[in-house]
VOVEXTOR-542356 format. One record per atom (N, C-alpha, C): z, x, y; residue in one letter. Coordinates in steps of 0.02 Angstrom, whole numbers, plus 50000, padded with zeros to 5 digits. Layout:
<sites>
ZXYA/...
</sites>
This chain:
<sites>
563194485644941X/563074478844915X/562624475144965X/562124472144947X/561654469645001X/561994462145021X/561594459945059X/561734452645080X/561894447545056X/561274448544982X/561004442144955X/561634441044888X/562034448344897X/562624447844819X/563294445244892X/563314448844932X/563864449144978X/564124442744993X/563354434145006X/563524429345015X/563764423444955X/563444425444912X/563654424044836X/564474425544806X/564594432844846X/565284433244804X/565684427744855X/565494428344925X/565784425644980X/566004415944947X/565364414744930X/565364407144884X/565764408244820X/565804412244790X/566414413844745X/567164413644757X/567174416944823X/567924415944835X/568054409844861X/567704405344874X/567654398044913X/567894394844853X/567524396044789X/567684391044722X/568374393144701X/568664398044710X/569084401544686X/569724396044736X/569694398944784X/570104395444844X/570274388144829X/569634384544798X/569574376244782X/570114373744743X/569974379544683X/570554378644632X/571164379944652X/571254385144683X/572044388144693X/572284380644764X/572114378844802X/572194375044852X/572274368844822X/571974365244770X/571974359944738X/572584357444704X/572694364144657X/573134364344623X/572914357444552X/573554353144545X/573274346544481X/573254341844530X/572774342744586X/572624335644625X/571704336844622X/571534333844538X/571004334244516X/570524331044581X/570874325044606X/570164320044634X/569884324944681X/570504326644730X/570434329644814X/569894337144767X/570094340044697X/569604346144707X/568974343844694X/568784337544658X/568134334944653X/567694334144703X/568254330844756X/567744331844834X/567544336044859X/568064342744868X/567874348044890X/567194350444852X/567254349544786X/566604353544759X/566024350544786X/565974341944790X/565614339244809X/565264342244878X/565784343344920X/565504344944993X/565524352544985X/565434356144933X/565324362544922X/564644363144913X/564534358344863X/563704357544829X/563304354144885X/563524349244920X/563194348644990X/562854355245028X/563194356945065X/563214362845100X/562824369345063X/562944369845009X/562644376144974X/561824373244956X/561894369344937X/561154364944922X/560714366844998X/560894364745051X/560624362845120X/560354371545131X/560974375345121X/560784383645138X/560454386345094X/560304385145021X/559754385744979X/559204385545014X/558994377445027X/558224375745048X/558144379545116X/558544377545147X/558274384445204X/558324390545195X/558894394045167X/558754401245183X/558104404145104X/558134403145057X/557674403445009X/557074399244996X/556914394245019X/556414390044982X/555884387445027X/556174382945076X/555904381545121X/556354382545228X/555924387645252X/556334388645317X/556234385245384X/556004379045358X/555524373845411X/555894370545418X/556524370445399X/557004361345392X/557114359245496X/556824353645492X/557084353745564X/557524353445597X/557984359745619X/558574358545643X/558654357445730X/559084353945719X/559234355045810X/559224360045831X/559774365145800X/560134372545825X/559714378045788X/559154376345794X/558494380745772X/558814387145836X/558514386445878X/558614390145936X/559484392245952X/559884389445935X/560554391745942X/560664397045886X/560564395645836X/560714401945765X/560174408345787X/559474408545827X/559254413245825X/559624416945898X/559804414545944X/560224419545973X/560984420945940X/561084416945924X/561714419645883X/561614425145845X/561184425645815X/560804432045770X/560814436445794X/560374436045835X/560054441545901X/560864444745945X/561114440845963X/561764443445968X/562314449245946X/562294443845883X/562534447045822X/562374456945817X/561664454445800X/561704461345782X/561594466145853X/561724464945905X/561814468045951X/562594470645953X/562964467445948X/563664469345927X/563554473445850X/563234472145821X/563444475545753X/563254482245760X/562584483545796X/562644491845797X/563054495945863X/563674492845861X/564204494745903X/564534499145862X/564524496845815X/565154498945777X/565594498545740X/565984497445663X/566554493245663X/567094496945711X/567184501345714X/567814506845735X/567844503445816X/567424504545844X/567274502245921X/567384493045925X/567024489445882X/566934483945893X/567844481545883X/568164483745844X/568984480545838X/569414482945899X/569034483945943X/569554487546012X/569064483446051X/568504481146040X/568164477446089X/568444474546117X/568624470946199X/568824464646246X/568504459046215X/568964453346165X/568734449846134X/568344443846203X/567784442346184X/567684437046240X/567764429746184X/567444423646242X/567594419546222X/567014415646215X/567074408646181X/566474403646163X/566044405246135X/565404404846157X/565004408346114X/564814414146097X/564834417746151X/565104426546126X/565524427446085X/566364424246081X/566724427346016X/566404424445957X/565814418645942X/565634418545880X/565134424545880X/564624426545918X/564224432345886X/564704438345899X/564914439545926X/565674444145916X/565854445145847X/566194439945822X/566224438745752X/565864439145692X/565124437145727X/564584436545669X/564424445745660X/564444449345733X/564184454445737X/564774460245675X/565414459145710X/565934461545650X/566074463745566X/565584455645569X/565674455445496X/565084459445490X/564324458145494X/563884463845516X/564054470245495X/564434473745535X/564564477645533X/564824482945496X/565424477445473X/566094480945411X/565574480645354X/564914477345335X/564504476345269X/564234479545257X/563794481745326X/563074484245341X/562684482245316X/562784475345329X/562024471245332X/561824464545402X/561404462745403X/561274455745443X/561004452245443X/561184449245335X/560854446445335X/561134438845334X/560774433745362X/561184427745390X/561554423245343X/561444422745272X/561574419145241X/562164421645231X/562344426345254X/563154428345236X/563774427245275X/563534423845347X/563684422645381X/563744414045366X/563224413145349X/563024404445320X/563694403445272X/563584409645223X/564464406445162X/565024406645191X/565174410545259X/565894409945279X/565944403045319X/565304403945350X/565474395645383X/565444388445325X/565224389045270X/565344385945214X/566064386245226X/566234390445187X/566884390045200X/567374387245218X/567204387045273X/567624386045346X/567494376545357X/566804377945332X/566664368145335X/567124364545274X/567214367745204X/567584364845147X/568384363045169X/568574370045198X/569034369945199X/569434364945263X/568874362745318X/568964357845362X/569204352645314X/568814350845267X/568684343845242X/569684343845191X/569784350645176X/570424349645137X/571114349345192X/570924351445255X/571324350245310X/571374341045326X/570834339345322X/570744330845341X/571124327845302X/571114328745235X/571144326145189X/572054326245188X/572384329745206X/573044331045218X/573224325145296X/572884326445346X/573144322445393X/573074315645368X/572574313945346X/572454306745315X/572944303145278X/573204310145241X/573774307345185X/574424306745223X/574554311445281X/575124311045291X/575084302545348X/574604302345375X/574484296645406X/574664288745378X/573864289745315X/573934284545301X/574274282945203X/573884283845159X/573744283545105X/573384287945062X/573524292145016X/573034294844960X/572454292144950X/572554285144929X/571834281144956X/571264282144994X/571714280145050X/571374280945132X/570984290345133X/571534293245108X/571464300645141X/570674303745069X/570694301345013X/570164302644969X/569504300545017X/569434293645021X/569164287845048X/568694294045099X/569254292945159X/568854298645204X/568694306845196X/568784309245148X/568804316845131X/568094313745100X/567944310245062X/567254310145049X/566684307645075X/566754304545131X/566544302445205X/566214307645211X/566614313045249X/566614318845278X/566314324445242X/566294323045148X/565774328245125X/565124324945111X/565014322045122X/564184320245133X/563954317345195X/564354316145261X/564244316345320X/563854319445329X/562924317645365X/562484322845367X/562434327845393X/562684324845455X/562514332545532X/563104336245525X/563624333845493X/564104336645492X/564064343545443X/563694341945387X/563514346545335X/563034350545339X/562424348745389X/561964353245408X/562384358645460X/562914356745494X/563114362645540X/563404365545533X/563674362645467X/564354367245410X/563944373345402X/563244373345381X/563004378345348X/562614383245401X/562334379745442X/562084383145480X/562394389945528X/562044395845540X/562364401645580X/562444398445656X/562924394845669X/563234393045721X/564034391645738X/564174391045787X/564894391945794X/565204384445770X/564784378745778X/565254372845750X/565734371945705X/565534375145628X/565824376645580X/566784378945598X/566744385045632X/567474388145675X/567734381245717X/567234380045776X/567394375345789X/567884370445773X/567664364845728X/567924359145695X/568584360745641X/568364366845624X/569054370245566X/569594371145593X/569464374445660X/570294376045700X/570404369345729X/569894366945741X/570204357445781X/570634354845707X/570504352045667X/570564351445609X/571454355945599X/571454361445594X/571974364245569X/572324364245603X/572204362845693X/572774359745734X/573004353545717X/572754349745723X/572694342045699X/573224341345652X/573124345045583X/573784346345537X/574154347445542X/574204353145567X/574794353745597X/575334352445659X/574864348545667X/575194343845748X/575524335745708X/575114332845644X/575444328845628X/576114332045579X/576124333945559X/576564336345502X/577204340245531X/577034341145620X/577664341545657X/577834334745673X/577364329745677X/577694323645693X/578124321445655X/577974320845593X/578174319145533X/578734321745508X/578854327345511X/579424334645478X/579884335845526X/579454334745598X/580004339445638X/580154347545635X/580004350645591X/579994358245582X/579574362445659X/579914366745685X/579894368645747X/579074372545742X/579124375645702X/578494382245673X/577714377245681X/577774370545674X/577274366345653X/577044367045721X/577304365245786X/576884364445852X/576744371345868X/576984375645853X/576804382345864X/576134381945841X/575974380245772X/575444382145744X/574894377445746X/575164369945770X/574664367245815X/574414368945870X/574754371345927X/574354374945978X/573904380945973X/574264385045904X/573774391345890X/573054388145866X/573004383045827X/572334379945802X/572084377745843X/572224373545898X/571994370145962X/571554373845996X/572044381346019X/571714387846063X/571334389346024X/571304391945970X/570654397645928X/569854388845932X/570234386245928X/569584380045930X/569244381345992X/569614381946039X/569434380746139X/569114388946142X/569354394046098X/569124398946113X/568374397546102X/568264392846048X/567514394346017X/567214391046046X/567394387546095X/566984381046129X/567774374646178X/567474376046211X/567954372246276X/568074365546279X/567734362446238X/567674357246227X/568384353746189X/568584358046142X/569134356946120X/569924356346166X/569664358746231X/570184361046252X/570484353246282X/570214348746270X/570334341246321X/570644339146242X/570804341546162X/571114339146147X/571924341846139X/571944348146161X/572574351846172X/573184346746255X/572354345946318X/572524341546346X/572714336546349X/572434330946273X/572844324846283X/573504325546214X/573484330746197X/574184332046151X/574854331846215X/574734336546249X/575194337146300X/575454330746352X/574644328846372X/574924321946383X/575204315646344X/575144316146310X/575244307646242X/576124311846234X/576254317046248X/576964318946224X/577314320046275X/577004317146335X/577244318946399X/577754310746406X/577264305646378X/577374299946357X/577974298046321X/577954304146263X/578584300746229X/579214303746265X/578984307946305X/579824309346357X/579904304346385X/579474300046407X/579814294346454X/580074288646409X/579644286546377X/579764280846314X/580484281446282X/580394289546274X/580984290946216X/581754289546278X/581804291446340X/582294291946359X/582414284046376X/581924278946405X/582104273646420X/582524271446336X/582084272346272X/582544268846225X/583254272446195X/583484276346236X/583984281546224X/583804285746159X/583174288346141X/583224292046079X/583204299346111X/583724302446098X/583904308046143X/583464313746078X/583674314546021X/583324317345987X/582564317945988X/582304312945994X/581324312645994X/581284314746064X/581784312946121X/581744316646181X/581664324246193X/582084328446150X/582264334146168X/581684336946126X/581424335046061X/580944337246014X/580084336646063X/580084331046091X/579494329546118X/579594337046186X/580114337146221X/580194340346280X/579884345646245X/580054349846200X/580024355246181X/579234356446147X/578844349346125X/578204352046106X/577764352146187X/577944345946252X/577694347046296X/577724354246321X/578164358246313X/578384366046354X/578034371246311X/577884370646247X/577584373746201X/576774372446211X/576424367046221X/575844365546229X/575644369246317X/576154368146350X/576004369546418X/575994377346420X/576124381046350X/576314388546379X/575534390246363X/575354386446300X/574614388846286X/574154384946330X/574164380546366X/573624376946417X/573684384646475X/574304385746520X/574494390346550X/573914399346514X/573864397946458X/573774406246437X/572924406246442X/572744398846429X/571894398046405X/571674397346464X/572254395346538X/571584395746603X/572024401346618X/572564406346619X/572574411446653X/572274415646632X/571884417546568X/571184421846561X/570794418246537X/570584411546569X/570024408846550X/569644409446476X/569914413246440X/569634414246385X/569574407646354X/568824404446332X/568374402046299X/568294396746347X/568194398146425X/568424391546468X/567814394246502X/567134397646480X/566564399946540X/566224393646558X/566414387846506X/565924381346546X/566124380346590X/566744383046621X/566934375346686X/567024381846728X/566884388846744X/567024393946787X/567474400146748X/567344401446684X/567864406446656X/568654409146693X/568764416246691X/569284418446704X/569744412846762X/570164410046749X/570494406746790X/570154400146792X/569904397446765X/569294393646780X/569714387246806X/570304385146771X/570324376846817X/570374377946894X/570704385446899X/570714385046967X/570164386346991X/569734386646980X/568994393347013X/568654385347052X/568824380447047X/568374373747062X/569054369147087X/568894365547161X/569114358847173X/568984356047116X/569284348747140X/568904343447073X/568484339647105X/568254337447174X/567634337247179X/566944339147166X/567164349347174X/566684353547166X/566614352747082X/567014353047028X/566904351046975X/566514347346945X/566654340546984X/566364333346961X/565564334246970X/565544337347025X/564794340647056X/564464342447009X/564834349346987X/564644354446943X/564384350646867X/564644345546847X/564654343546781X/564184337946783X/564094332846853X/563944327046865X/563394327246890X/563044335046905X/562494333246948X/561754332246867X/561084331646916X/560574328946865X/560414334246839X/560644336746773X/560184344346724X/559964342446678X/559774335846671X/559254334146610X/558754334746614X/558394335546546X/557834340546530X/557484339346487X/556984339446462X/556694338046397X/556604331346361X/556234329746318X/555984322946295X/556754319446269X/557214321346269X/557824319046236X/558394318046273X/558154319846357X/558554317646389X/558644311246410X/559384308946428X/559534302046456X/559834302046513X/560014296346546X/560404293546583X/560104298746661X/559174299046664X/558974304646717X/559194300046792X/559494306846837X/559494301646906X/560204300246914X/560574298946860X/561404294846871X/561884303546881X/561984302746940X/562464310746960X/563034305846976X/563384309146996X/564144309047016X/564544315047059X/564774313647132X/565094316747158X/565744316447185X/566164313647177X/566744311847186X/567114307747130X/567884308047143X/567984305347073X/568014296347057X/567634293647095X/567494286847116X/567014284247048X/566524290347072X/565914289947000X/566174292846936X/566684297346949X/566884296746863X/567224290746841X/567614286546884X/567824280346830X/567504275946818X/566804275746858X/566424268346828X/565734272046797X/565444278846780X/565104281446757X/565314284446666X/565904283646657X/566114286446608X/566054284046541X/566324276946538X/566084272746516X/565244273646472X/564924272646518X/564334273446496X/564094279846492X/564074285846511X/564074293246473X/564334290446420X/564954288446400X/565114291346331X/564914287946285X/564604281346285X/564164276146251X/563354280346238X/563264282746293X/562634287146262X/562814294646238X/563244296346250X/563554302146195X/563794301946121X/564034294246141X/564254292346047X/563544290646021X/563294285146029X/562564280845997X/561784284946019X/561764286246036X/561294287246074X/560894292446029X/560244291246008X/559754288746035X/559734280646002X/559614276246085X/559354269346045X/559054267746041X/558924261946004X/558064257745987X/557544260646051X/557624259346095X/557084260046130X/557004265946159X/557424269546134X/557504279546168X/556794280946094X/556474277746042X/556084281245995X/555584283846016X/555434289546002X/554664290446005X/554574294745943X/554834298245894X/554654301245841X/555104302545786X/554794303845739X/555194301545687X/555564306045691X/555814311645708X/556504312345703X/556994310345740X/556614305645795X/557334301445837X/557444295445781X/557174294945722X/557414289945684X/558304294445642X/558074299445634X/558744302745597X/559214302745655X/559144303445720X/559874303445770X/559884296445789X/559304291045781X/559684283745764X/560114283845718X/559934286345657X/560244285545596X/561194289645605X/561124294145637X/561734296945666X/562024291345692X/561764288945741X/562144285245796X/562404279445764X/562044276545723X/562364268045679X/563014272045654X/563134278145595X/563474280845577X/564264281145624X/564094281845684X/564524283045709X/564984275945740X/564234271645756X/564474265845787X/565014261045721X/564804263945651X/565144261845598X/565904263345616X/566044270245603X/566574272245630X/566934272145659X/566794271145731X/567084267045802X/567304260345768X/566814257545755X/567194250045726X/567794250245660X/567754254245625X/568354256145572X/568994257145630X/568684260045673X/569364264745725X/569794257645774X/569444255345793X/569404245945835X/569754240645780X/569524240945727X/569944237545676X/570494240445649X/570564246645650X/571204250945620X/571754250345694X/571674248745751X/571954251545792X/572564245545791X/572834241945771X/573384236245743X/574044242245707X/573664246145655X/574124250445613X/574034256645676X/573764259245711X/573634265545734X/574184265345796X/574304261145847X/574644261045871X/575294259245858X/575664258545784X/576234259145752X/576384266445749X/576094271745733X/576304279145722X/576264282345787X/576444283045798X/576354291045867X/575824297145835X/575804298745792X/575454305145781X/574704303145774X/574514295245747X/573874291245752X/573804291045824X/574024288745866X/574134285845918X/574074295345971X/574224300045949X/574194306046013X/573454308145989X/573124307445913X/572774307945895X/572274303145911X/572244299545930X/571574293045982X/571734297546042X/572204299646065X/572114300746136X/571874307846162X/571904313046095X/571464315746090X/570724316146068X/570604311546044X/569914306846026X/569604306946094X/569984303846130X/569674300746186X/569274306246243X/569864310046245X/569964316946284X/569284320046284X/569344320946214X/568504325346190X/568024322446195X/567894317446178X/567484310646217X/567354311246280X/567714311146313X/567454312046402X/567064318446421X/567694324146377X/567464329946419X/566504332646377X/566354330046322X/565694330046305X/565204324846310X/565484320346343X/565124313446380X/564984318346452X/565154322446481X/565314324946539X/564664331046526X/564784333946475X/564324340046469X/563614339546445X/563694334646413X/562934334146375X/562704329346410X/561904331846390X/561314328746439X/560854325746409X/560814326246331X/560154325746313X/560494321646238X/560044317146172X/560514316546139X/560164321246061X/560004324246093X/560074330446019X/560644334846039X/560734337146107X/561324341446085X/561934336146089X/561914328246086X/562344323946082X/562734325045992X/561964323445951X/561934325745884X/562514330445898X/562544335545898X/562754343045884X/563644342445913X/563574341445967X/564214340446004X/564704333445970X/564454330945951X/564994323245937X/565154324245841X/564794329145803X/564924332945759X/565524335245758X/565804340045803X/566554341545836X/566864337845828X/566694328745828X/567444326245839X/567364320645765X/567004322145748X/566784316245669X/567634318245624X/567984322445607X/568344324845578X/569034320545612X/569264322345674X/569684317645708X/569454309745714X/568864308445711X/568734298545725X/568874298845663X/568664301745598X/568644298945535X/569524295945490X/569984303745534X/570764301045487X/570854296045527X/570704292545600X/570624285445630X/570574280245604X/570434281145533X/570014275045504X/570244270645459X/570804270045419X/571234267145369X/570624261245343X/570504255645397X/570234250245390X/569374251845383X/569104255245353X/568564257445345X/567934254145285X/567294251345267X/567044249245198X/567064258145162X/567134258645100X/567284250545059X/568204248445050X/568634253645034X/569334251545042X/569664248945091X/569234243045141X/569584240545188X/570144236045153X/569924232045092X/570214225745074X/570954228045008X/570694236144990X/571184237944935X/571804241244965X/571524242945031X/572024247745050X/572494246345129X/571974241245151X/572404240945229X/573174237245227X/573154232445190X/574004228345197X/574194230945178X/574204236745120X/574764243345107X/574974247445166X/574344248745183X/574594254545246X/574864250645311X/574834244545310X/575104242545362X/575694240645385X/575914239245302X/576884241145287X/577244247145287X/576874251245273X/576984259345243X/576954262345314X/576594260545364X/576794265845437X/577344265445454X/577614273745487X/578184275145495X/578784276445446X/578684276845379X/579184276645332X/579244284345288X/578834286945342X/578524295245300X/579174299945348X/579374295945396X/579684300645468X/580404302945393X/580694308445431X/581274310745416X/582094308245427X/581904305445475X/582204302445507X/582154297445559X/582414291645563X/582684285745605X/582564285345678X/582984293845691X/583264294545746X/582474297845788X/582074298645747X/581314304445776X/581074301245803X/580974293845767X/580444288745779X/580344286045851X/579994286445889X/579894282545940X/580144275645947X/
</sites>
């Protein structure tokens, strides 16, 4: 079976999935199709029609390729005993696999699984939203998120974002829906989504970090108000999160940005701050040239502003060509958002699972305020976290005025119990 049927049936089982996942919750499958026809539309014009579209990750998908099929004439037999690596190797790892088991390479087939993988983000959101806020709210933003631009160009594109944002995403769910339920299996399977995210990119790993911390929190909170129950439940997701923080730096696996194998240890945190803080900007799209940081003095009054030009950025006066008008056009997008998140934050700090969820917001925020240099791969990187700012948002245009004094009675009344609640 060649490529061009292989990625087609691949989009078949996606429609198939829509329906069975939907079930009679007509609206939520309308979106999905919506951000189906997004995404498939976008990989049309490029992979068939026109192959000029200007992408950022022009240059990232062709080593991914190139990769790829370097692993693929490994083997399948060989390649499933392979030493899985991590980040961006386990995606051409992966890309190379599938490669393999087909015998083909050709990219668009690779393009439908990460379809895929982008839809099925959007039916993950769409659940935290609800359990958060409102059906409302949670439609509201599920369709945000399928015509979100960059978000949908990287859905489709042969790059690792797609994996990326899906396992952030499917942690996320399942990290609220332990808040919510209490069912033990749920933080389990939040940390498993957390890790396979950090495997694909490290970046994720500062939101596994502020899970652990924000619940480190409710041990103290919970014991000053005697809730011995949310005590012993929280103890137990802190010891559970700490076994997988513990497993992702004792083989470094997907941790090669900050020094791989062992990596938190492989660096002081001076030598770190160094490492991350010194000047590697480059190219017409770089910012903030000249501002390093060596001690952790300059990370608290430098941070701030990294992450202002990591969120917005490029601004008015960063233009020089028209495609810094489309990563303006990103950046208002986002600055929209932020302000939904600033006005929602009245209801957000009523829930705990809103509330560990900003603080993993934040987390990822720093640690790619920290890494990026330039603001096209700002574009690319702050993509990652559009999915977490967006269930942020209750108070958002246009259902700010239909839907917020509902949800602002309605927090907290989803818990199981009395005794959970913070």
């Amino acid at each position: 079976m060649t490529g061009f049927y292989l990625t087609w049936f691949f989009v078949l089982i996606t429609v198939l999935m829509i329906f069975l996942f939907t079930g009679q919750d007509m609206k939520l499958r309308k979106v999905l199709f919506i951000a189906l026809a997004v995404r498939l539309a976008l990989m049309v014009i490029d992979a068939y029609i026109y192959s000029g579209l200007p992408y950022l990750t022009a240059a990232d998908a062709s080593r991914f390729q190139r990769r790829a099929i370097e692993f693929s004439m490994i083997g399948f037999s060989d390649l499933i005993t392979w030493p899985l690596p991590g980040g961006a190797g386990l995606y051409a790892y992966f890309m190379g696999t599938v490669y393999a088991l087909f015998g083909t390479d050709e990219h668009t087939l690779i393009r439908a699984i990460n379809i895929m993988a982008g839809v099925f983000t959007l039916y993950n959101a769409y659940h935290i939203s609800r359990m958060l806020w409102t059906r409302k709210v949670a439609l509201q933003n599920t369709m945000i998120l399928a015509v979100f631009p960059i978000l949908a160009v990287y859905a489709q594109n042969p790059i690792r974002e797609a994996f990326v944002v899906y396992f952030l995403s499917l942690g996320l769910m399942y990290y609220v829906s332990w808040i919510k339920l209490r069912r033990p299996h749920y933080i389990a399977l939040a940390v498993v989504g957390f890790g396979l995210s950090t495997a694909f990119h490290m970046g994720a790993l500062m939101a596994l970090l502020g899970l652990g911390v924000y619940q480190f929190w409710l041990i103290l909170t919970s014991l000053l108000k005697g809730r011995i129950l949310m005590f012993l439940s929280s103890a137990v997701a802190v010891l559970v999160v700490g076994l997988g923080l513990y497993y992702l730096n004792a083989t470094g696996w997907g941790l090669s940005t900050i020094g791989g194998e062992g990596a938190i240890g492989e660096f002081g945190v001076e030598e770190l701050i160094q490492e991350r803080g010194g000047d590697r900007r480059a190219g017409r799209a770089s910012y903030l040239q000249g501002l390093t940081a060596s001690n952790p003095a300059d990370v608290f009054w430098q941070t701030p502003i990294r992450s202002a030009y990591f969120l917005f950025a490029p601004f008015p006066w960063m233009i020089g060509s028209a495609w810094d008008l489309v990563g303006l056009f990103d950046g208002l997008l986002y600055l929209l958002v932020f302000f939904g998140i600033y006005k929602s934050f009245p209801v957000i700090r009523k829930d705990p699972a809103a509330m560990a969820m900003l603080v993993m917001l934040l987390g990822m925020i720093m640690a790619f305020a920290w890494g990026v240099t330039n603001y096209g791969t700002g574009m690319r990187h702050r993509a990652k976290i559009i999915t977490l700012a967006i269930s942020l948002t209750p108070y958002l245009f246009p259902l700010r005025k239909i839907v917020y004094d509902k949800v602002k009675n309605k927090v907290n009344l989803i818990y199981t119990s009395k005794w959970l609640q913070p």
